[in-house]
C-alpha positions as CSV (number, residue, x, y, z in Angstrom):
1,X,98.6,48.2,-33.9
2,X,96.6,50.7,-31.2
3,X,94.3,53.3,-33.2
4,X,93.2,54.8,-29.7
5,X,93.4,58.5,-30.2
6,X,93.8,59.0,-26.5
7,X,98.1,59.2,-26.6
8,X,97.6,61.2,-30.1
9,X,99.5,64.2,-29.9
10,X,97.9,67.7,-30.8
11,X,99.9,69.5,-33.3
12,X,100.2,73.3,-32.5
13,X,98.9,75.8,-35.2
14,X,102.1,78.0,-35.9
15,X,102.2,81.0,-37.5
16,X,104.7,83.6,-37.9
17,X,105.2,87.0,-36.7
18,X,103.6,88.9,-39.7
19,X,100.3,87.0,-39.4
20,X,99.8,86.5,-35.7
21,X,100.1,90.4,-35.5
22,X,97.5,90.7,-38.3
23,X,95.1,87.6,-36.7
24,X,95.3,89.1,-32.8
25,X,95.4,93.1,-34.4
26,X,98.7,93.8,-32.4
27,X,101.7,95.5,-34.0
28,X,104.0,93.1,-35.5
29,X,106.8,95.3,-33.3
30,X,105.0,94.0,-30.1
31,X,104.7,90.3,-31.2
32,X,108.7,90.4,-31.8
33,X,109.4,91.7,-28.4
34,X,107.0,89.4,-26.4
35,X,108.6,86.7,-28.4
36,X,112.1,87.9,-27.6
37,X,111.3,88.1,-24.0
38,X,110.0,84.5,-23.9
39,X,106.5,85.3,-22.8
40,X,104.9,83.5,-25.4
41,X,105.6,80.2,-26.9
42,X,107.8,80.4,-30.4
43,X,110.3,78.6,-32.0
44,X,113.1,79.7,-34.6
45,X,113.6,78.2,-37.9
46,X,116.3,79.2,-39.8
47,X,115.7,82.6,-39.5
48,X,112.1,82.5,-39.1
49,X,110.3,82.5,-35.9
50,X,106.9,80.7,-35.8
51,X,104.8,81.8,-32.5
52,X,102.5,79.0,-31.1
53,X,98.7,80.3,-31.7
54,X,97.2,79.2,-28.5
55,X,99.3,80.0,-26.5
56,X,100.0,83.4,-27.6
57,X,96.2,83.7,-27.0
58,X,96.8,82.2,-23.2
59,X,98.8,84.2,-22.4
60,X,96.7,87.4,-23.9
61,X,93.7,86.2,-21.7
62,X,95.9,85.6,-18.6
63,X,98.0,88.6,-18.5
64,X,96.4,91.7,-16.8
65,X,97.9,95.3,-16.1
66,X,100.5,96.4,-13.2
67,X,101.2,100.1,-12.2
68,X,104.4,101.4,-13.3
69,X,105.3,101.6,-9.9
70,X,105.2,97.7,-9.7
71,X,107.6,97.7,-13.5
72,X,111.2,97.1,-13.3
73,X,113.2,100.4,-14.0
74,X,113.0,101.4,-17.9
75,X,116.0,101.1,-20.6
76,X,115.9,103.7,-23.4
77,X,112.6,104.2,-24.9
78,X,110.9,101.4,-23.6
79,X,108.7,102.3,-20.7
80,X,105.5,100.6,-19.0
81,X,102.4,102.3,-19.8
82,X,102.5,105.8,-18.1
83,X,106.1,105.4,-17.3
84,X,107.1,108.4,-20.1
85,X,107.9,111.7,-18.3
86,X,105.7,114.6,-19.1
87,X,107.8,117.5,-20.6
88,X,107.3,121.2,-20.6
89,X,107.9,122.4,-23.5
90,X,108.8,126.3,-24.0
């Protein structure tokens, strides 16, 4: 037998949805949609989801900010940063 660790393979820390908002201090609301989406890494079980650590943290260090402008068009409440309309109220 071969005990080079060079083809070992990393096993991902997984953690779900409750404590990766509570580790990265995000709302457990916007962990669930990102996950939904498919912009982060995650994996159902049952009916648990497990979100892969790193690369939930990845993709927090690589994402950066567009202008609403840039956003596709809104669906119900959901709106890109500045995207709510401003209404006067009487």
């Amino acid at each position: 037998m071969d005990n080079n660790n060079n083809n070992a393979t990393k096993i991902p820390q997984m953690e779900n949805i409750q404590t990766t908002a509570a580790i990265f201090h995000m709302p457990v609301y916007s962990i669930r949609q990102l996950v939904l989406s498919g912009r982060v890494p995650a994996i159902r079980v049952g009916r648990r989801i497990f979100v892969n650590i790193n690369g939930f943290s990845e993709y927090l260090n690589t994402s950066t900010l567009t202008s609403a402008a840039d956003e596709a068009p809104c669906e119900g409440r959901i709106a890109p940063i500045g995207g709510f309309k401003k209404y006067d109220r009487k």
